[in-house]
C-alpha positions as CSV (number, residue, x, y, z in Angstrom):
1,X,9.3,29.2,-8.9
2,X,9.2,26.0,-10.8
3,X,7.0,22.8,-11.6
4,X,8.7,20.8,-8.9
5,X,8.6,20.5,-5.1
6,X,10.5,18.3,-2.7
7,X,8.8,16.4,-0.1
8,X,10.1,15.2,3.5
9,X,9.6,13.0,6.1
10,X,11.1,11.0,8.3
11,X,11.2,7.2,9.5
12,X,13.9,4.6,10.5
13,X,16.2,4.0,7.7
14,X,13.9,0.4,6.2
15,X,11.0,2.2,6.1
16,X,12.4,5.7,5.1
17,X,13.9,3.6,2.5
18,X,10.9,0.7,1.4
19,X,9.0,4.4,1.2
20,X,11.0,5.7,-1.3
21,X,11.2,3.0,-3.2
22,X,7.3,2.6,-3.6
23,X,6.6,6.1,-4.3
24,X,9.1,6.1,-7.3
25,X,8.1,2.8,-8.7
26,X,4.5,4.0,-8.3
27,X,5.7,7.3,-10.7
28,X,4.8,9.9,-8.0
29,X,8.1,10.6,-7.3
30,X,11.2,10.8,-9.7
31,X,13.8,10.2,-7.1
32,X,14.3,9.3,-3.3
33,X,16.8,10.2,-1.3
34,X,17.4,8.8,2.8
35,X,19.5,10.8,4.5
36,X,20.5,10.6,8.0
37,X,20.8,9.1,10.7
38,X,19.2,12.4,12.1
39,X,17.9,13.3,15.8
40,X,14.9,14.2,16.0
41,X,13.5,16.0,19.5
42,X,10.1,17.0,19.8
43,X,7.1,17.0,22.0
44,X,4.3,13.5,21.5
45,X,1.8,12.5,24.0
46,X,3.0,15.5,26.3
47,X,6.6,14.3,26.7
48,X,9.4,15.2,24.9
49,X,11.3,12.8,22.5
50,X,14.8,12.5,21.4
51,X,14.7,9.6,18.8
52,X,17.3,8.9,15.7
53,X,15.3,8.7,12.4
54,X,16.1,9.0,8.5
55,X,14.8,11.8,6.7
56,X,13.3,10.6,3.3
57,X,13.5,13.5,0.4
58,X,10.9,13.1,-2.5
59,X,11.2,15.4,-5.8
60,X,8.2,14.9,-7.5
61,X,6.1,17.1,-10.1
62,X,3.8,20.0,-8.2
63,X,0.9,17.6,-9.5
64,X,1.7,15.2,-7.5
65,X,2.1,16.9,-4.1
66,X,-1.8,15.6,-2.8
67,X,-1.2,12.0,-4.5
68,X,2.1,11.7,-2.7
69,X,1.0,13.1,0.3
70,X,-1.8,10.6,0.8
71,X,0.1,7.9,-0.2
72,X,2.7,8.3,2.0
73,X,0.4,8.9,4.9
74,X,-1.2,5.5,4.2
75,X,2.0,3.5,4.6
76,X,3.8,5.2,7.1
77,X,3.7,3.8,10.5
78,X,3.6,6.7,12.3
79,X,0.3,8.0,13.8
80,X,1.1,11.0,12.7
81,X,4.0,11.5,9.8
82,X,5.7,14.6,8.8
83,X,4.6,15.5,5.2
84,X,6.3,18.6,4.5
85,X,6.2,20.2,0.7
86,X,8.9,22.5,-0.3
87,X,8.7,24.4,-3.2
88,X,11.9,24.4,-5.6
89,X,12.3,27.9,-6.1
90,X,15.2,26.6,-9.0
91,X,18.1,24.6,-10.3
92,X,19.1,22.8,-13.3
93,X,16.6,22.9,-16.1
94,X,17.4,19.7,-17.3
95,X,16.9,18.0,-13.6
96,X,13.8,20.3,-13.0
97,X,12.7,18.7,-16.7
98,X,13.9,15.3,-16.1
99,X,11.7,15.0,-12.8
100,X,8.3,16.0,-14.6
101,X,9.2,13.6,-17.0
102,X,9.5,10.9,-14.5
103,X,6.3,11.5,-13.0
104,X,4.3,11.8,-16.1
């Protein structure tokens, strides 16, 4: 297990993207990446859904996993956004290095 974690969620491709870009220039997150487009189908308000979104991948320092939840929560638009923290289990020791340092 390392220092670093990788955080989802998913939007339309502006705000998956004027997300990212906040959460790095605010040093809670090294890097941002939008992927996508993806479908997403799930169940909201008792009906199912079958919507096209971007996913938004955050690595950030395990330090910052509360900070950048929270502060992705408050700008998202959704009612209720996917926030999911996955733990980086390893990789490049240089990358794993260069993210902490970004989020110092």
């Amino acid at each position: 297990m390392t220092h670093v974690v990788v955080l989802t969620t998913t939007a339309t491709a502006d705000a998956a993207a004027a997300l990212g870009r906040a959460a790095v220039d605010a040093g809670l997150a090294a890097c941002a990446q939008v992927v996508g487009p993806i479908r997403s189908i799930y169940r909201w308000d008792g009906e199912l859904q079958d919507d096209t979104e971007h996913q938004l991948l955050l690595k950030t320092a395990l330090e910052h996993v509360e900070p950048l939840t929270a502060f992705l929560t408050e700008r998202h638009d959704y009612d209720v956004p996917e926030v999911i923290a996955l733990p980086v289990v390893g990789g490049s020791a240089a990358y794993l290095d260069w993210i902490t340092a970004q989020t110092r």
